[in-house]
C-alpha positions as CSV (number, residue, x, y, z in Angstrom):
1,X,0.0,0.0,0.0
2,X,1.4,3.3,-1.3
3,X,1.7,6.2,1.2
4,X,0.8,9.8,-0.2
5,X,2.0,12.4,1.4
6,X,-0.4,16.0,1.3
7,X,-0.9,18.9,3.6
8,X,-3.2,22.0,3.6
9,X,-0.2,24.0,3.8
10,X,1.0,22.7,0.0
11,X,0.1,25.9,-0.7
12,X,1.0,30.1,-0.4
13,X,0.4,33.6,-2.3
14,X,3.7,33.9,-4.7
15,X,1.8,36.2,-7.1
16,X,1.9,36.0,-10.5
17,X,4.6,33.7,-11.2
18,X,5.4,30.5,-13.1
19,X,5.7,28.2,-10.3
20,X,2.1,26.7,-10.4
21,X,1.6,26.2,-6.9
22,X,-2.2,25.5,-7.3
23,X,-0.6,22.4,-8.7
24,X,-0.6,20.5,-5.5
25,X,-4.1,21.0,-4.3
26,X,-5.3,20.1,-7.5
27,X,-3.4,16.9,-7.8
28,X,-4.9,15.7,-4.4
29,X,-8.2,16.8,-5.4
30,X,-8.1,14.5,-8.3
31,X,-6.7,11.6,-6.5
32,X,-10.2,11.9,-4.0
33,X,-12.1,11.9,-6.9
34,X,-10.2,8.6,-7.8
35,X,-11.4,7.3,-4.2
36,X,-8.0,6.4,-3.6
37,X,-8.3,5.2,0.2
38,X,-8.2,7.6,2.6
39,X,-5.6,5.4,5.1
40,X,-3.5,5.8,2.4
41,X,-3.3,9.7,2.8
42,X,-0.7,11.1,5.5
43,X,-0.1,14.4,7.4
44,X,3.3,15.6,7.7
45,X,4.3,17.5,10.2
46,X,6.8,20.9,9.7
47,X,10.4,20.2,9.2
48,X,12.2,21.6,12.5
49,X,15.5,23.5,12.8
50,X,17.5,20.1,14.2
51,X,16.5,18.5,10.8
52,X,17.3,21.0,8.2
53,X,20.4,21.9,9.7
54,X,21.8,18.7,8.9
55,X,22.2,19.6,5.2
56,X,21.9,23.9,5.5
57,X,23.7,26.3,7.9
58,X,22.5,28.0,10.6
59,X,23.3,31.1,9.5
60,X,21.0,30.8,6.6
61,X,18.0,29.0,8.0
62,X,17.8,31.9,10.3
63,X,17.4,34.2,7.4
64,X,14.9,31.6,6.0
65,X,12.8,32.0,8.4
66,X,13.1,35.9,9.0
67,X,10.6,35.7,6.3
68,X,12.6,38.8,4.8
69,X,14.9,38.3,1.8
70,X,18.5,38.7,2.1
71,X,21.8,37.9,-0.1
72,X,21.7,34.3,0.7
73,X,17.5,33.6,-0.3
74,X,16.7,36.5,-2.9
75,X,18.5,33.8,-5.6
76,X,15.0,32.0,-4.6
77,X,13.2,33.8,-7.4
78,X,10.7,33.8,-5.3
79,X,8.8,36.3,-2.8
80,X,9.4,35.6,0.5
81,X,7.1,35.9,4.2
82,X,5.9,33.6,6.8
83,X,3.6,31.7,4.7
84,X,6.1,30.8,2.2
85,X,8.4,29.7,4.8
86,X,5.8,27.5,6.0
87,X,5.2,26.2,2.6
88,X,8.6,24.9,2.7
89,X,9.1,23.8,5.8
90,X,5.6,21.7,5.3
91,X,6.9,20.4,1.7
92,X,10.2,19.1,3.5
93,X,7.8,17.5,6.4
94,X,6.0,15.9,3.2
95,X,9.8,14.3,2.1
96,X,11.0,13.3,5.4
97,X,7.0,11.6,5.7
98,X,7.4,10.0,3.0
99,X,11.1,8.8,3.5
100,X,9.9,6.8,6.3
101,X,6.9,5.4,5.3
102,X,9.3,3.9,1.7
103,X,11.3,2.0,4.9
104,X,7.9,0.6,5.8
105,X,5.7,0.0,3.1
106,X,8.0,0.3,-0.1
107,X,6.9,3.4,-1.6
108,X,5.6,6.4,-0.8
109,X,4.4,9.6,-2.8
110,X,5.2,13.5,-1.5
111,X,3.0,15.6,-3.4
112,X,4.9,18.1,-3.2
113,X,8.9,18.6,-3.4
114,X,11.7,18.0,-5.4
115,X,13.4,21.4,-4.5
116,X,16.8,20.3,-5.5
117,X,18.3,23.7,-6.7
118,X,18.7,24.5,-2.8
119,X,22.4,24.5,-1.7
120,X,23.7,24.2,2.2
121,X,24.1,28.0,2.1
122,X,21.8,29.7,-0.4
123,X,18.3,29.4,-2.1
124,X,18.2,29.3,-6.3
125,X,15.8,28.7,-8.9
126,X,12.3,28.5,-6.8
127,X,14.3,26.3,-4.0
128,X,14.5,27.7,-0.2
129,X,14.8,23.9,1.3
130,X,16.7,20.8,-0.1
131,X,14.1,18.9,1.3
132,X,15.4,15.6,-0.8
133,X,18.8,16.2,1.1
134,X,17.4,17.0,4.3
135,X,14.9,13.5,3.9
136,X,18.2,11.8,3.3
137,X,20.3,13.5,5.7
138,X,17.3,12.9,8.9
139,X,17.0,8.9,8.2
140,X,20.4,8.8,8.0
141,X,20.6,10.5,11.9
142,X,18.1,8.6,12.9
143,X,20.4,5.3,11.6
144,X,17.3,4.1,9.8
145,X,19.6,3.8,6.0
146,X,23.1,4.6,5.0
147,X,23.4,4.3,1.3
148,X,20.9,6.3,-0.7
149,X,20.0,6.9,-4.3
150,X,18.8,9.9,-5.8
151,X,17.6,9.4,-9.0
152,X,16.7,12.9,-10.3
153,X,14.6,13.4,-14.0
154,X,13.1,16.9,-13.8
155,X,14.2,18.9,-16.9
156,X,16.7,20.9,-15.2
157,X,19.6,19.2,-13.2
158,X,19.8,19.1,-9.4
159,X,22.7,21.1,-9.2
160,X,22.0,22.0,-5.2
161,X,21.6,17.9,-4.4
162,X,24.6,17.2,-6.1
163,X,26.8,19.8,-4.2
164,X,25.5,18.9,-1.2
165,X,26.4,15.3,-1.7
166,X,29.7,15.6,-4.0
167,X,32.4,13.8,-1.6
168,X,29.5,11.8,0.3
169,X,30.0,7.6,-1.0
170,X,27.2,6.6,0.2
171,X,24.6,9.0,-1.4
172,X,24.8,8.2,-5.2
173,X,23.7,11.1,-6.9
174,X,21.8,10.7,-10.8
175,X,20.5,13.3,-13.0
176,X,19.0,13.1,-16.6
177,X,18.1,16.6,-17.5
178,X,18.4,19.2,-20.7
179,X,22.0,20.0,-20.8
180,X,21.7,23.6,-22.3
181,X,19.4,25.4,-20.1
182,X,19.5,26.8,-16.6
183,X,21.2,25.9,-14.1
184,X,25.1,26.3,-13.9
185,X,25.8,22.5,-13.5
186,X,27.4,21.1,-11.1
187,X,29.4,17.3,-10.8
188,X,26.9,14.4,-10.0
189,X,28.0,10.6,-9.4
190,X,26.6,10.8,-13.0
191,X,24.7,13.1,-15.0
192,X,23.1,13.1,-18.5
193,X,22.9,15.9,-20.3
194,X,20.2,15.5,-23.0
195,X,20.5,18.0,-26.3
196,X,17.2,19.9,-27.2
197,X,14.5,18.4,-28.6
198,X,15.4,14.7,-27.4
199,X,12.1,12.8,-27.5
200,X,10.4,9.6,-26.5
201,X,12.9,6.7,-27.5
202,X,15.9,8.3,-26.6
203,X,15.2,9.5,-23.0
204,X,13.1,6.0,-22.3
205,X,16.5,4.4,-23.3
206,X,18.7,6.2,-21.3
207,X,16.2,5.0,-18.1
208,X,16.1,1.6,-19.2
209,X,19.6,1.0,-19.5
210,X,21.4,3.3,-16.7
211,X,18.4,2.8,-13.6
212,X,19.2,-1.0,-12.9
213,X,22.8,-0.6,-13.6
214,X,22.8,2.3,-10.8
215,X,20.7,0.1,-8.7
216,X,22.8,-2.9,-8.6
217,X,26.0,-1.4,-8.5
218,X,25.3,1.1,-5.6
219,X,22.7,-1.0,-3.8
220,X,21.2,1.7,-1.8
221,X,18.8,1.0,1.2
222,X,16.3,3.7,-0.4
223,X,15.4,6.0,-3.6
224,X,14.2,9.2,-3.4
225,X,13.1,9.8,-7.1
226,X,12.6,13.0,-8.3
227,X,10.4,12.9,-11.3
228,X,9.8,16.4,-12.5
229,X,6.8,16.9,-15.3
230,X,8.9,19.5,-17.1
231,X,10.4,16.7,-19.6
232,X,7.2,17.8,-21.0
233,X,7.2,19.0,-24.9
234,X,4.9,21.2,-23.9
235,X,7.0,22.8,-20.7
236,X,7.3,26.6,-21.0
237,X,11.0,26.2,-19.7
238,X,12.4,23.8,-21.7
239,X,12.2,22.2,-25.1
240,X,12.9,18.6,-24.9
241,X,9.6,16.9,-26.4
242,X,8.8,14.1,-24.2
243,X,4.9,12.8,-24.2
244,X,2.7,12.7,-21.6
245,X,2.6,8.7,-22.5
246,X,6.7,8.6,-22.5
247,X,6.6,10.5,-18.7
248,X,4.4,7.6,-17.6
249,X,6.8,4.9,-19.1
250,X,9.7,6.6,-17.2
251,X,7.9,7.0,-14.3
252,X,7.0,2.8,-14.4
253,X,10.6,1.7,-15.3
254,X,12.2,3.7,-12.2
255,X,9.3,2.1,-10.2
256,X,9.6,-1.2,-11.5
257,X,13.9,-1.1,-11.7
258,X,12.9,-0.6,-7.8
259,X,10.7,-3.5,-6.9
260,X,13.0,-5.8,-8.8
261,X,15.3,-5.2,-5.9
262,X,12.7,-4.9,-3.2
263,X,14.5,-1.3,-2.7
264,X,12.3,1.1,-1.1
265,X,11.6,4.3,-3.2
266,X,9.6,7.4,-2.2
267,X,8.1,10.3,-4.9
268,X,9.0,14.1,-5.0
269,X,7.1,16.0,-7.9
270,X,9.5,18.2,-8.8
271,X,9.1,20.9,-11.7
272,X,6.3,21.7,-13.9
273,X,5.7,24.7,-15.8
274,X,3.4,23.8,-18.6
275,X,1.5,26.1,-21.2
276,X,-1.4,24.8,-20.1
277,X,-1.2,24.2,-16.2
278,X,-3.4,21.2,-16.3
279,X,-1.0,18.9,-18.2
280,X,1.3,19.6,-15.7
281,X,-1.2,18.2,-13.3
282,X,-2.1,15.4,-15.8
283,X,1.7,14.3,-15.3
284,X,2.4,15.2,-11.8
285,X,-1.3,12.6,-11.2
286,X,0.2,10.0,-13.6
287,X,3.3,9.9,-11.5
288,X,1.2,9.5,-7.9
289,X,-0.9,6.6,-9.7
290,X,2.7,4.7,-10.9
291,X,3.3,4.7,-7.3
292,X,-0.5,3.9,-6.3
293,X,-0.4,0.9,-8.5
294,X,2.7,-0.5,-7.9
């Protein structure tokens, strides 16, 4: 039985802005009208200072939470108040969640997440929190895992999630992303830069061959898989022309690479910024149900 991970809180004014944060709501809304089982929905609870300093300074989660930009969170892109803050700190809650409950049941779904352009020190490209790091970082404390996987496919590469981890050997680090668009990349265990316009057949066989090779060579004790549903042809922010229908397939090999191994693996949505905000919902919902019916 799949976990999925939602709070309330998914949610905060940012204006008029490309980051659909409506996306969350809507996402769950849809799964209720699915009558997914209610048991199957969790709470999280806020992340706390003891856990996101594990991965971020002090110094800067107190400006964080000031709720008033400074040097180190204006690279956010974002506005920034209590409510926001909140927003984060409940989205990292949601990771953490949903960490635990892949130990337990095998896989679990944040909806919400994936803000992977966060670095120890400073906030960039819509990211305050590195709340894959910090999920990592806490089970790790706790001594529930050592060896983790991240296995990132949002369009644009997790450059903060690889710089956290760069000289950490037991957190393998993998991202598949579009090579010549934002951000300035930084050194994963192994990236893939893809050229624009790569489509269906060539990004499907860069997951089907490199997913189990990474799996059985690292061996972690969990996956946090960031999905992303800007691969998306029609993502405002990138132009690689992946299908709805090839999303799904990728989202089904990573799942099903997992369960071959019995490794635990739990879902961050990562980025979506589509024309039309609905297909990112359409993509960001195909990803929960790949986890629902695995």
């Amino acid at each position: 039985m799949t976990s999925i991970i939602f709070h309330p809180k998914y949610h905060a004014e940012i204006g008029n802005h490309v980051m659909q944060i409506d996306k969350y709501k809507k996402i769950f809304d849809r799964l209720n009208a699915l009558n997914i089982k209610k048991q199957n929905f969790c709470k999280p609870l806020k992340a706390n200072i003891k856990e996101l300093t594990l991965v971020h300074s002090s110094e800067y989660i107190h400006e964080f939470l000031s709720g008033k930009h400074t040097s180190k969170t204006i690279s956010s892109e974002l506005p920034l108040d209590n409510h926001i803050a909140d927003f984060f700190l409940y989205a990292t809650g949601g990771t953490i969640l949903a960490a635990k409950k892949a130990l337990q049941k095998n896989y679990a779904i944040n909806l919400n997440g994936g803000f992977h352009h966060a670095f120890k020190n400073k906030a960039e490209g819509f990211c305050y929190i590195n709340d894959i790091a910090v999920a990592i970082a806490v089970l790790q404390n706790e001594s529930k895992i050592k060896r983790a996987l991240v296995i990132d496919c949002d369009l644009h590469q997790g450059n903060g999630t690889a710089r956290i981890f760069r000289n950490d050997d037991i957190v393998f680090t993998f991202s598949i992303h579009q090579q010549n668009i934002y951000p300035i990349k930084e050194k994963s265990d192994l990236d893939i830069g893809l050229y624009d316009l790569t489509g269906d057949n060539d990004y499907l066989g860069h997951i089907e061959k490199i997913i189990p090779k990474i799996l059985n060579s690292h061996r972690p004790e969990l996956v946090i898989y960031q999905a992303g549903a800007d691969p998306f042809s029609g993502d405002q922010l990138g132009s690689l022309k992946i299908t709805k229908k090839g999303l799904q397939k990728r989202d089904e090999l990573v799942i099903e690479s997992c369960k071959k191994l019995s490794i635990p693996i739990a879902g961050t949505l990562g980025g979506g910024y589509a024309e039309d905000p609905e297909d990112t919902v359409d993509i960001h919902l195909q990803t929960s149900l790949s986890f629902i019916n695995a």
